[in-house]
KOLVOBA-498580 format. One record per residue (C-alpha): x, y, z; residue in one letter; residue number from 1. Coordinates in Angstrom, 2 decimals. Layout:
REM KOLVOBA-498580
NODE        X        Y        Z  resn  resi
NODE        X        Y        Z     a   NUM
...
END
This chain:
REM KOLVOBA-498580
NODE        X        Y        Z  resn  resi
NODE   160.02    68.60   140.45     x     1
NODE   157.62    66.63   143.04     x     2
NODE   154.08    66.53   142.62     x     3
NODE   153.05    69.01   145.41     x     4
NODE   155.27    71.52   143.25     x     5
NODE   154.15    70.75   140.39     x     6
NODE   150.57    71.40   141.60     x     7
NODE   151.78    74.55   143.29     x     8
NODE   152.93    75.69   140.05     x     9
NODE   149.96    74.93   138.12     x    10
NODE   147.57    76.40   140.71     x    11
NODE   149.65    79.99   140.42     x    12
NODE   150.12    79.38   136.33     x    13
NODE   146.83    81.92   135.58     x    14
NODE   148.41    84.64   137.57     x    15
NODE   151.65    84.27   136.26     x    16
NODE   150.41    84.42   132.83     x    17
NODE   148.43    87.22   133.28     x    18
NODE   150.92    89.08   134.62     x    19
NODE   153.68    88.24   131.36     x    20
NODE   150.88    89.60   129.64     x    21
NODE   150.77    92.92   130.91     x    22
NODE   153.94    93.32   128.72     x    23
NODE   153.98    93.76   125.09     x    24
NODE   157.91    93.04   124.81     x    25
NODE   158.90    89.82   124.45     x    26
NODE   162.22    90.24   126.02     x    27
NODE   160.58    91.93   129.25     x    28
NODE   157.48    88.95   129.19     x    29
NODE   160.58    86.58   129.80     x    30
NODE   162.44    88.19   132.16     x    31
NODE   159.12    89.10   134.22     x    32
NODE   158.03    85.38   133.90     x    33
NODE   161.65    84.42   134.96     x    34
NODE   161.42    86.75   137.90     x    35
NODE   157.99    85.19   139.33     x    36
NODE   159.42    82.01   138.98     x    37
NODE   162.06    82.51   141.16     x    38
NODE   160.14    84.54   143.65     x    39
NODE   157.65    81.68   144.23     x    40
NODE   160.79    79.11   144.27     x    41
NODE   160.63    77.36   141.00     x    42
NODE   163.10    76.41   139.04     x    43
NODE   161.73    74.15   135.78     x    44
NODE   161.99    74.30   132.69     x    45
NODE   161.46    78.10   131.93     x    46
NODE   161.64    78.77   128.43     x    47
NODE   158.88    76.36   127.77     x    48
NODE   156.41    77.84   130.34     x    49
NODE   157.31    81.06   129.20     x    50
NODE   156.47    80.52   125.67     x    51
NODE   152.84    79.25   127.00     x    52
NODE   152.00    81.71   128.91     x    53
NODE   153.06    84.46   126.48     x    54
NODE   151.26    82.53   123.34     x    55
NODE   147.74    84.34   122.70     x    56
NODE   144.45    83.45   122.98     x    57
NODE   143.38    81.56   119.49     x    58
NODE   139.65    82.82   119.67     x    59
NODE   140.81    86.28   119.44     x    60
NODE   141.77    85.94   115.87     x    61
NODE   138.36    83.86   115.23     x    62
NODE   136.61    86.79   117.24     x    63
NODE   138.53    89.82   114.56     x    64
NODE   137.62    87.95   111.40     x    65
NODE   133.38    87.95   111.61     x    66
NODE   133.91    91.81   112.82     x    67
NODE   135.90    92.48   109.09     x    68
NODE   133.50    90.68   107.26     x    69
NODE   130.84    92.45   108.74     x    70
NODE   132.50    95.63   107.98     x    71
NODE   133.03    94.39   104.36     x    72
NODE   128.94    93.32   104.07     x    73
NODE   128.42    96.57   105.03     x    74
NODE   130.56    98.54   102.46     x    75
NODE   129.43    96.31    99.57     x    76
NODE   125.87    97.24   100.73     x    77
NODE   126.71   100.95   100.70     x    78
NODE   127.52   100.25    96.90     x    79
NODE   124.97    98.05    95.91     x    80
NODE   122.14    99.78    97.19     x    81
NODE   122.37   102.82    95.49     x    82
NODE   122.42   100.71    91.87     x    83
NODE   119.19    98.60    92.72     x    84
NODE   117.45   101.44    93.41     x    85
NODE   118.39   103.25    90.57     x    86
NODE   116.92    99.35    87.93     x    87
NODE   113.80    99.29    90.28     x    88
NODE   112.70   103.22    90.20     x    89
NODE   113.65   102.69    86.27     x    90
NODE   114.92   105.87    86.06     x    91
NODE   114.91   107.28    89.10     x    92
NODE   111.56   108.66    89.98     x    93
NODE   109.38   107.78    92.60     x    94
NODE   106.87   105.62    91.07     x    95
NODE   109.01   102.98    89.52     x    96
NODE   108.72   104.22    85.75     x    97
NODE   110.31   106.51    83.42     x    98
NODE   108.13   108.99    82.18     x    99
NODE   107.62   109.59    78.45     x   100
NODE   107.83   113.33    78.13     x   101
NODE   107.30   112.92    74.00     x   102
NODE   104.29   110.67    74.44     x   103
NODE   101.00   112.57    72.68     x   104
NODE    98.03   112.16    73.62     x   105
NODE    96.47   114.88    71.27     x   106
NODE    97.62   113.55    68.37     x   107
NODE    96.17   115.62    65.11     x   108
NODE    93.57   114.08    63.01     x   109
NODE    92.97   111.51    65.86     x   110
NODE    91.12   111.24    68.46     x   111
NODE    92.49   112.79    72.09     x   112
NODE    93.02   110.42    74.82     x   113
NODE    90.87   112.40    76.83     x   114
NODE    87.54   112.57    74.35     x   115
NODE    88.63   108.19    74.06     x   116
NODE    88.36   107.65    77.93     x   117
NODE    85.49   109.82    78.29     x   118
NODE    83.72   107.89    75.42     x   119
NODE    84.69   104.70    77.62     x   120
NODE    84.49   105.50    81.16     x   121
NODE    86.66   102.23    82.35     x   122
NODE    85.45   102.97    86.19     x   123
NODE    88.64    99.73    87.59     x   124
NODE    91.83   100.71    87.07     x   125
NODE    92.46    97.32    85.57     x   126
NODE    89.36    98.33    82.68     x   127
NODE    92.05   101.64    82.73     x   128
NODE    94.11    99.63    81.84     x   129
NODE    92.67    97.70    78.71     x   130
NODE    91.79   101.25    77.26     x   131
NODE    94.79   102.82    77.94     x   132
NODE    96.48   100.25    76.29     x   133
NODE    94.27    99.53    73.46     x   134
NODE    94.70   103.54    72.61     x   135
NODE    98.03   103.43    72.46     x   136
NODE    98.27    99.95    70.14     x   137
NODE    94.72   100.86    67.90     x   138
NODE    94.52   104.49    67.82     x   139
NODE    97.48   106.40    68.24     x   140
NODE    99.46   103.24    66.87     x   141
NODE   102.86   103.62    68.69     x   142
NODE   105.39   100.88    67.33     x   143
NODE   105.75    99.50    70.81     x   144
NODE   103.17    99.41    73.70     x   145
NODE   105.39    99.31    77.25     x   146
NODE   104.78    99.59    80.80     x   147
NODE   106.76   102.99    80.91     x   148
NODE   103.85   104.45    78.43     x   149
NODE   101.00   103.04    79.89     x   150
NODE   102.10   104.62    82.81     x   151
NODE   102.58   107.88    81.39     x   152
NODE    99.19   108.16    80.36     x   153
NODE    98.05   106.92    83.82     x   154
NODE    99.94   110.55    85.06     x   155
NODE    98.58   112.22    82.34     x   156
NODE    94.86   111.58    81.97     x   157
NODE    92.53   114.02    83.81     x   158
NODE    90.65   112.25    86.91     x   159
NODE    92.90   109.39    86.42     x   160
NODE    95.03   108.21    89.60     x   161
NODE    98.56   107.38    89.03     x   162
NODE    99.48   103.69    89.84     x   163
NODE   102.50   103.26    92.56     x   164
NODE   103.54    99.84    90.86     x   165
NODE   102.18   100.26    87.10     x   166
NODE   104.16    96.45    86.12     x   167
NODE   102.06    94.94    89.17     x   168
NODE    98.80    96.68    87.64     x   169
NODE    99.72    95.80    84.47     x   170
NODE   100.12    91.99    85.40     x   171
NODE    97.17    91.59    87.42     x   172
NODE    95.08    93.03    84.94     x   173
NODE    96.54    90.27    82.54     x   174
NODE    96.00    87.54    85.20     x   175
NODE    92.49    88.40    86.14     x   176
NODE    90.74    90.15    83.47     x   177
NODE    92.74    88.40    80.11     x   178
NODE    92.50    92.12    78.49     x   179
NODE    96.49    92.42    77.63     x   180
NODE    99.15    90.63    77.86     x   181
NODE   102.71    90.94    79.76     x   182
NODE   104.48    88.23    78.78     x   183
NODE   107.22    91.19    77.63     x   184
NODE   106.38    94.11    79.72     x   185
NODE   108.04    96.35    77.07     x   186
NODE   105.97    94.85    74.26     x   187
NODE   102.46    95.07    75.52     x   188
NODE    98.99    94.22    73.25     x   189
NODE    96.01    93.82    73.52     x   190
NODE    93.93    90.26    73.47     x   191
NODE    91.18    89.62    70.90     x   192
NODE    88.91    89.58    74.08     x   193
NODE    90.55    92.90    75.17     x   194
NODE    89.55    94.42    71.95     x   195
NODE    86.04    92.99    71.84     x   196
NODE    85.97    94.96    75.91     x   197
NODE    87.02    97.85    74.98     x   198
NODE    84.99    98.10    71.42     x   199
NODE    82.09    96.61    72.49     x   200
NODE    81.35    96.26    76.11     x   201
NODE    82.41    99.79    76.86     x   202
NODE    80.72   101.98    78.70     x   203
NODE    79.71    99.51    81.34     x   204
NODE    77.20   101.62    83.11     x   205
NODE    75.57   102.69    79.89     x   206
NODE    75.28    99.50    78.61     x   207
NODE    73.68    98.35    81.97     x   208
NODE    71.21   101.40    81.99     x   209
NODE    70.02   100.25    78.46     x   210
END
């Protein structure tokens, strides 16, 4: 084969291949790439061009695999999601605790809850906090002090606003006022200068009008 045909050939290679590929046969592809061959005049080494212009495009199998592990991403996401939100809502409700439908806060021949915090009057949630905390630990005298209860007497006090991320309140009130601690979030006390707070410095606005 001469140059000029060679170049001839190569010039009309994209159509030719295009047009094997319209075929999904293999046997057709090379008798359709035999027959354009001869119809433009060349005769070379067929089988070889045939098996390049019939070989498929290599980015097409690059191109499939990101689509499957997208669509595997996005069942394992189906699945997962369902089971975080289930840990974080720790139990399922709405408010990220579970709450503590045996917890008393009437308990007989103690003080209420209620009569405690009204005696108080922590006006901060965080000062909410240190009472609710150090009622549960000094006067009703639970065996374990944990965010889940502290939170359940958040819901239940009268006048008292329920917190939308109790372990957050419960944290920063450690962090800024030194009242509790949360070092174990499911084994909360309070400090020595938590006690002396709620004891002693308790009312605030009392103590201020005196």
């Amino acid at each position: 084969m001469g140059e000029a045909e060679l170049d001839s050939l190569l010039a009309r290679m994209p159509k030719i291949a295009a047009a094997v590929n319209e075929f999904k046969s293999e046997a057709i592809q090379q008798s359709v790439f035999n027959a354009l061959l001869a119809a433009y005049g060349f005769k070379v080494a067929q089988a070889t061009l045939a098996s390049a212009a019939q070989e498929p495009d290599p980015l097409q199998g690059r191109e499939a695999e990101p689509a499957t592990k997208v669509a595997d991403e996005g069942a394992k996401q189906k699945v997962s999601a369902p089971a975080k939100q289930k840990r974080s809502n720790g139990g399922g409700t709405t408010t990220g605790f579970k709450f503590d439908r045996d917890l008393n806060l009437r308990p007989e021949g103690k003080q209420s809850f209620a009569e405690f915090a009204a005696q108080k009057s922590p006006a901060s949630n965080e000062d909410k906090v240190a009472v609710a905390v150090y009622y549960l630990e000094h006067v009703l005298e639970v065996p374990t002090v944990t965010s889940d209860l502290v939170a359940t007497v958040f819901r239940i006090a009268e006048g008292w606003r329920e917190s939308k991320n109790i372990r957050s309140l419960l944290r920063n009130t450690s962090g800024r006022k030194g009242t509790i601690t949360t070092t174990d979030l499911d084994d909360i006390h309070t400090t020595a200068h938590g006690r002396n707070f709620v004891e002693h410095d308790l009312p605030i606005a009392a103590k201020a009008k005196a």
